[in-house]
C-alpha positions in Angstrom: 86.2 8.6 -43.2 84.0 11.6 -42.9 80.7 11.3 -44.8 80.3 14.6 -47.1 77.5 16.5 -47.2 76.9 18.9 -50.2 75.1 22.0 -50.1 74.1 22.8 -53.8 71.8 26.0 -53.6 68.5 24.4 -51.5 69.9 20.6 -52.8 71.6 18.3 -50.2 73.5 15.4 -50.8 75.2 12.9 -48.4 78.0 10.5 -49.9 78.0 8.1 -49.0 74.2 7.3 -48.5 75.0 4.2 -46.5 77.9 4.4 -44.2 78.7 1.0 -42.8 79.9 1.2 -38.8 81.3 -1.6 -37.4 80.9 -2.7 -33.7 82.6 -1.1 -30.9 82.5 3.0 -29.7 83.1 4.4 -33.4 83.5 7.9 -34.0 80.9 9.1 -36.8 82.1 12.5 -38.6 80.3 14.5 -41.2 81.6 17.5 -43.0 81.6 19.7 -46.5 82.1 18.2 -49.5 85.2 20.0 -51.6 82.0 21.6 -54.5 79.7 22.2 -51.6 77.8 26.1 -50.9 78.7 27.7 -47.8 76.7 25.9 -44.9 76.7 25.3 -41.3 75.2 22.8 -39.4 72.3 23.9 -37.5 71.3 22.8 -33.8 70.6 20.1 -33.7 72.9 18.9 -36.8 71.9 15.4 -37.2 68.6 14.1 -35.8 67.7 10.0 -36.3 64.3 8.6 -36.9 64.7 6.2 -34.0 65.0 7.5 -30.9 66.6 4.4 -29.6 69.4 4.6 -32.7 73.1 4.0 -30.7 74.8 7.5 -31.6 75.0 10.3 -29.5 77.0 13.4 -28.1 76.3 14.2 -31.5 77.7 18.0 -32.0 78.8 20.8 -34.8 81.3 23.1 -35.2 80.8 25.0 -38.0 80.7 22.7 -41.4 81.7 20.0 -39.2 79.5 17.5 -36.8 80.6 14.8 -34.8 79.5 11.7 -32.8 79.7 8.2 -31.4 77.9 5.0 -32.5 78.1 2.5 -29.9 77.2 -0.5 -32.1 76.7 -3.7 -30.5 74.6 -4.9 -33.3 74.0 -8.8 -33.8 72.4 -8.1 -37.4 72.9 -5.2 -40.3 71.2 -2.6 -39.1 70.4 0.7 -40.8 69.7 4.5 -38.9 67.9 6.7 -40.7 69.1 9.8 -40.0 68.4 13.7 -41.2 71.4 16.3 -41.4 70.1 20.0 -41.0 72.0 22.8 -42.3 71.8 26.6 -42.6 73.1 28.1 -46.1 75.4 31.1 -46.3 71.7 33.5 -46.9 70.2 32.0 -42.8 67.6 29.7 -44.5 67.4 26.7 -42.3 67.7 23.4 -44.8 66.8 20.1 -43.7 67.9 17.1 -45.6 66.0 14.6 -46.2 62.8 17.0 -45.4 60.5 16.7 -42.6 58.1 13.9 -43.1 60.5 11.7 -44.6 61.1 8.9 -41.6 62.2 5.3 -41.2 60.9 3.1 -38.5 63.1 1.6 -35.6 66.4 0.3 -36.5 65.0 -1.6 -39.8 67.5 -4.2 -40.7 69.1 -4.3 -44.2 67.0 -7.8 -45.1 63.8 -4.6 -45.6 64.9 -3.6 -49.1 65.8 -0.4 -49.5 63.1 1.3 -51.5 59.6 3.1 -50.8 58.1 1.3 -47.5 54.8 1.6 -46.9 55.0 1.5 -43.3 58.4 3.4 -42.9 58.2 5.6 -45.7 62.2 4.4 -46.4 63.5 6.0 -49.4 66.2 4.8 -51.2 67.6 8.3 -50.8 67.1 8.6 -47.2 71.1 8.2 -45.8 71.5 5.5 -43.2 74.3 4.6 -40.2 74.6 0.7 -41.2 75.8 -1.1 -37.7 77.4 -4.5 -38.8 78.0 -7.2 -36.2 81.7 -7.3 -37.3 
């Protein structure tokens, strides 16, 4: 399943907000909601707020981006991530925005609010690895 991303003039939404991986080489796959604006995803089209999160050869085509989690998780653990898009007009869109980060890997027992010391949002979208 493919998580949607919606471009709504300069608004950005990601459904679903946490998208649960389980372990193994898993494909990841983001791409337009059916309502969405025009968009494509800019380079690079998803960055994560740890550098040691387990996806990579992350890559876009269009309205489309791709990559692989290699989850070998032993807990729950969320990836903060950031998708950046440019809208039909060439304005660069990033969502969530610049200064909005998680720390390393936090795991899912960190409830998911405002973190003092990871600025976590509840509507910053996450990779969940599960151990199963």
């Amino acid at each position: 399943m493919a998580i949607k991303v919606k471009l709504k003039g300069s608004t950005v939404t990601v459904h679903p907000m946490v998208h649960p991986v389980d372990q193994g080489n898993r494909p990841v796959q983001w791409g337009p909601h059916e309502n969405s604006d025009s968009f494509t995803f800019d380079d690079p089209p998803i960055t994560f707020d740890d550098p040691e999160a387990p996806i990579s050869g992350i890559t876009a085509n269009g309205d489309s981006a791709s990559g692989t989690d290699a989850n070998n998780a032993s807990a729950d653990t969320d990836y903060a991530y950031h998708v950046h898009l440019v809208d039909g007009a060439g304005n660069r869109i990033t969502f969530p925005p610049a200064g909005s980060r998680m720390g390393a890997g936090r795991t899912t027992q960190t409830p998911n609010a405002m973190q003092a010391e990871t600025t976590l949002l509840q509507s910053d979208p996450v990779i969940r690895n599960r151990p199963t």
